[in-house]
C-alpha positions in Angstrom: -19.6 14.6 20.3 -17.2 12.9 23.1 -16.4 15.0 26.2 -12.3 14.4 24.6 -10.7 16.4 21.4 -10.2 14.2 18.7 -5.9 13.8 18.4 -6.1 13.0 14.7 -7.5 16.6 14.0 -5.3 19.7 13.3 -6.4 21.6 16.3 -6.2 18.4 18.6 -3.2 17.1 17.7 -1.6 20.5 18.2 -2.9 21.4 21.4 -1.7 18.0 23.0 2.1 18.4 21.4 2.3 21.5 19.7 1.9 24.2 22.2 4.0 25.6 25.3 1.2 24.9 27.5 1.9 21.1 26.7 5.2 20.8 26.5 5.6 18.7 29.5 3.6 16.4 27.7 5.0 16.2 24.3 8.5 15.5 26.9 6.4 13.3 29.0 5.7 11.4 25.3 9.5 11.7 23.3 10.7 10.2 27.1 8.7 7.4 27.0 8.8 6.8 23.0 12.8 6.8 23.5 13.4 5.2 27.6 17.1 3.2 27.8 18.2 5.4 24.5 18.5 9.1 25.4 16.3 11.3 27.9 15.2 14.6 26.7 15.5 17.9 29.3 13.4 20.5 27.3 13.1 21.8 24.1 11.4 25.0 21.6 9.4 24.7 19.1 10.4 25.9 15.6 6.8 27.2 14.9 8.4 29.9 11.8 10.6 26.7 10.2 7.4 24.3 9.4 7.6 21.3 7.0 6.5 22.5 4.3 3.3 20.7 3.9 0.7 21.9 1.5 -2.6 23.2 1.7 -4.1 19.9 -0.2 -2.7 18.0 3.1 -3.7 19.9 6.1 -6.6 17.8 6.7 -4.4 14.6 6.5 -0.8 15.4 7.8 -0.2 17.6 11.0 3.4 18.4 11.8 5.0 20.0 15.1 9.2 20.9 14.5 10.7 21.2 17.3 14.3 21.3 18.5 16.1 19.9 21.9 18.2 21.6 24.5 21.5 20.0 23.1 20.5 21.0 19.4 18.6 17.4 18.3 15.8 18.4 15.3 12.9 16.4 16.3 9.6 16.2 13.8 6.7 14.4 14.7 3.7 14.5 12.6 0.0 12.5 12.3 -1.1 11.2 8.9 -4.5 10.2 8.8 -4.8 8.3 5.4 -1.6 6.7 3.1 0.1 8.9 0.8 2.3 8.2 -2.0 6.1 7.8 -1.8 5.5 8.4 2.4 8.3 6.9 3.0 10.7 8.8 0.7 8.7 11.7 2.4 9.9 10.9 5.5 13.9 10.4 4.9 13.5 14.0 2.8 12.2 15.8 5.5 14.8 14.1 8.1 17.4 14.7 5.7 16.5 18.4 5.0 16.9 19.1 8.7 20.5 17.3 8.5 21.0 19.5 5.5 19.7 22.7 7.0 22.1 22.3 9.8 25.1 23.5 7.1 27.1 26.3 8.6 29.3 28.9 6.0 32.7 29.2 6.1 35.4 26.3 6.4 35.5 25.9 10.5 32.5 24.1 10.4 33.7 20.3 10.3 29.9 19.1 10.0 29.1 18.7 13.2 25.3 17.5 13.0 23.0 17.2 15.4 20.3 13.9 15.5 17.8 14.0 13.8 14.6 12.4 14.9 11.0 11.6 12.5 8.1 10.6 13.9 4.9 9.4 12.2 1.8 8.3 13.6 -0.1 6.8 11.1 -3.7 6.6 11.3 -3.5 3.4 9.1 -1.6 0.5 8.4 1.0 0.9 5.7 2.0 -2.3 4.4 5.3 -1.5 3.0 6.5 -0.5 6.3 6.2 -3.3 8.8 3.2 -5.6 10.2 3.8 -4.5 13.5 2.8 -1.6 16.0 6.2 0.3 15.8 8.6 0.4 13.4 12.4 2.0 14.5 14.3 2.8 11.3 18.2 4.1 11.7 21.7 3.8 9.4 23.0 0.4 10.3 25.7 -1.8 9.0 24.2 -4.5 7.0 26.5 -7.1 7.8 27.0 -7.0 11.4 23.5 -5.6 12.0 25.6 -3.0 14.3 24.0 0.7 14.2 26.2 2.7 12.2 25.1 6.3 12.6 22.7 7.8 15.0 22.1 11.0 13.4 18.9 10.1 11.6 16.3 8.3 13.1 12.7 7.2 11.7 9.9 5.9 13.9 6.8 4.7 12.9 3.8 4.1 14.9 1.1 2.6 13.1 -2.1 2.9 15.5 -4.2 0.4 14.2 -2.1 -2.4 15.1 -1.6 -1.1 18.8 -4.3 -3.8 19.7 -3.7 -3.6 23.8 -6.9 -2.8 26.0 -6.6 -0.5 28.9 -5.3 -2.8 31.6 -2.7 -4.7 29.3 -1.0 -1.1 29.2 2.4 -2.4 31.0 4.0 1.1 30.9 3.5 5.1 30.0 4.5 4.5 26.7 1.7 1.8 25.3 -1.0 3.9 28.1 0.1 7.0 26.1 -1.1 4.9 22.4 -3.9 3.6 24.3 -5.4 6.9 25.3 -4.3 8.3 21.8 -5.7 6.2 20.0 -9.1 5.6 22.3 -10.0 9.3 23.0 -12.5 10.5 21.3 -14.4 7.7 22.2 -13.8 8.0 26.3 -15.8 9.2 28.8 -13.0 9.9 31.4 -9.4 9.4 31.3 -8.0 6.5 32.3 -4.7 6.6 34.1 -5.5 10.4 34.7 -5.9 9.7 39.0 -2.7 8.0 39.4 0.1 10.3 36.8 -0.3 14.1 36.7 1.2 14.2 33.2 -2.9 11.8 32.2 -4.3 14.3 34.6 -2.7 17.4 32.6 -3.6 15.7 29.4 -7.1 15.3 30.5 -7.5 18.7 31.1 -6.0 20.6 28.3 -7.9 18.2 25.8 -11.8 18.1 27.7 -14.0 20.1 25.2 -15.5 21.9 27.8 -12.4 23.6 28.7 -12.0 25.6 25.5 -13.2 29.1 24.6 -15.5 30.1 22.6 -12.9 30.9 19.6 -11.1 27.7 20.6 -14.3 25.4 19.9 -15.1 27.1 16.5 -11.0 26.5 15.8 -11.8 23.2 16.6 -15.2 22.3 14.8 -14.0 23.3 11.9 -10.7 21.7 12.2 -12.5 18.5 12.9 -15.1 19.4 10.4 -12.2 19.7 7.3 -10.5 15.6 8.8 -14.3 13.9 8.6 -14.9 15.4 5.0 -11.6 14.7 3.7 -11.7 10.8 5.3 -15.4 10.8 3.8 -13.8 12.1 0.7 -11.2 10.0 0.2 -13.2 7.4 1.3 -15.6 7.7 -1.4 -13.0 7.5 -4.1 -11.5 4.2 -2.7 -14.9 2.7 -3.1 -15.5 4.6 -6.6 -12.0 2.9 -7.7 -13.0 0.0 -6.4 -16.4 -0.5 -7.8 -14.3 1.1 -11.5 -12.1 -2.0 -11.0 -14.9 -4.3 -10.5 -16.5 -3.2 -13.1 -13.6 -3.5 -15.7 -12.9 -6.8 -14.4 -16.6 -7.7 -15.6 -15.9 -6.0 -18.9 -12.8 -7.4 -19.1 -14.2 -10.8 -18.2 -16.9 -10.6 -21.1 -14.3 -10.1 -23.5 -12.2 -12.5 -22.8 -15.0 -14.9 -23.1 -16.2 -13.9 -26.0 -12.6 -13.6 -27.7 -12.4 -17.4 -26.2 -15.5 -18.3 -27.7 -14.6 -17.2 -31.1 -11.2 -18.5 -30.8 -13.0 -22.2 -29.6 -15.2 -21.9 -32.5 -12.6 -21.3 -35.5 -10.7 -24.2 -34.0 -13.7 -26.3 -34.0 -14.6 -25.6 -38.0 -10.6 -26.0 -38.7 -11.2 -29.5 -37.0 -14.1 -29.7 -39.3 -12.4 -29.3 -42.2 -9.5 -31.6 -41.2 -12.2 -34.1 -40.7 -13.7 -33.9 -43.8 -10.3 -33.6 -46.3 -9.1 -36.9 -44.4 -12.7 -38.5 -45.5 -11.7 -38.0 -49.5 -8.2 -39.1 -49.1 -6.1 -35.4 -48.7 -2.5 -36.3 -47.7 -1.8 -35.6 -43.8 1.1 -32.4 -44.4 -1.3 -31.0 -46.7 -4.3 -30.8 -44.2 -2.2 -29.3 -41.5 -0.8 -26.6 -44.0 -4.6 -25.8 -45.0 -5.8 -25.8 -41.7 -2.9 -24.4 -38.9 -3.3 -27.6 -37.4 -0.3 -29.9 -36.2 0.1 -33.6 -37.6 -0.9 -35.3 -34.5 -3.6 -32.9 -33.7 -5.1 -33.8 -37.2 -4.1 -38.1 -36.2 -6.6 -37.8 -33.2 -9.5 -36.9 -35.4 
């Protein structure tokens, strides 16, 4: 096992972003994920209005909800393998939030608050984009101006972040970098030159969690290997079913070709042989199915 939690299980993922003690980091993050657009002071999280993901997914999809100092609703979750309809997913959950924002009474004039979604995907999802990071908002179609702020989806598919550790260029990308890397590192990089790497470093070295922590985390990191393995091993089994129905579906098509070669070959036959004792053209093509020229380039 590496000295590093693994972010793309519950229990790592949630300790990095999820809990008070790394707050400043999740902060550190949202800055960095959102520099020259809006800069975020603090925020709480929601931890008693969770998404309501189900049981079935908790090895795939972790989820922190969490809410800024001026009000913004900010998800951000980690989904480890592609699910279906993920992007109606996301604009249902962003739009819940809008929609939970309702106030009784007729003083409220709908006053929303942002809303912001953020996915890293374990994966590459092709009908999203083909690159790293994929920022979604309401815009005008025609001008290409943005045309509401209030909803605003962001997806960061890690397996195209392709950048090595000294092509990072800022704290965003050495943020992916270590994300994405972690498990497999030995020490930190940036960690001796930015406290927020240093922090991170620390809250996520294995050998910093208790006793209760570590079986927390085993088994969290137990239930994302045997669902990847899982889901894995049905990918293969569809593919190999697919394979195999193509090689059915190959045979038969041969063999209805061959027949349908054959009866075409004895119609020509029998063409042949009504020409030999004089049978008028239109009545061999009636007899036979076969067309007047066909039968003339016997």
């Amino acid at each position: 096992m590496g000295k590093f939690l693994n972010p793309f299980s519950d229990v790592g993922f949630k300790r990095i972003f999820g809990q008070e003690m790394s707050k400043p980091l999740l902060l550190d993050f949202l800055n960095n994920l959102l520099e020259g657009e809006r800069r975020i002071t603090d925020l709480r999280f929601l931890d008693k209005e969770q998404l309501p993901v189900s049981n079935d997914d908790r090895s795939l999809i972790y989820d922190i909800y969490c809410e800024t100092s001026t009000g913004e609703n900010i998800i951000v979750e980690m989904q480890n393998r592609p699910q279906a309809f993920f992007k109606q997913r996301t604009i249902y959950y962003a739009a819940g939030s809008i929609a939970r924002q309702g106030e009784r009474g007729s003083e409220w004039c709908y006053d929303i608050k942002a809303v912001y979604c953020i996915s890293f995907l374990n994966f590459a999802q092709n009908d999203i984009s083909s690159e790293f990071r994929t920022d979604v908002a309401l815009m005008d179609i025609d001008s290409g101006r943005l045309f509401s702020d209030k909803i605003r989806l962001i997806y960061l598919q890690l397996p195209l972040f392709t950048k090595d550790v000294d092509e990072c260029c800022n704290d965003f990308e050495r943020w992916i970098y270590v994300l994405k890397n972690m498990e497999t590192l030995n020490r930190l990089p940036f960690a001796a030159k930015s406290a927020v790497f240093k922090r991170l470093a620390e809250i996520t070295d294995i050998a910093s969690l208790s006793k209760q922590e570590r079986m927390m985390y085993d088994e969290s990191l137990r239930k994302f290997r045997d669902t990847i393995v899982v889901m894995e091993g049905a990918r293969l089994s569809g593919v190999e079913q697919g394979r195999a129905e193509g090689r059915a579906e190959g045979r038969a098509e041969g063999r209805a070709e061959g027949r349908a070669e054959g009866m075409a070959e004895e119609q020509r036959r029998i063409a042949r042989g009504l020409l030999e004792v004089g049978t008028p053209v239109c009545t061999i093509a009636k007899v036979t199915g076969l067309s007047e020229d066909e039968i003339a380039g016997l």
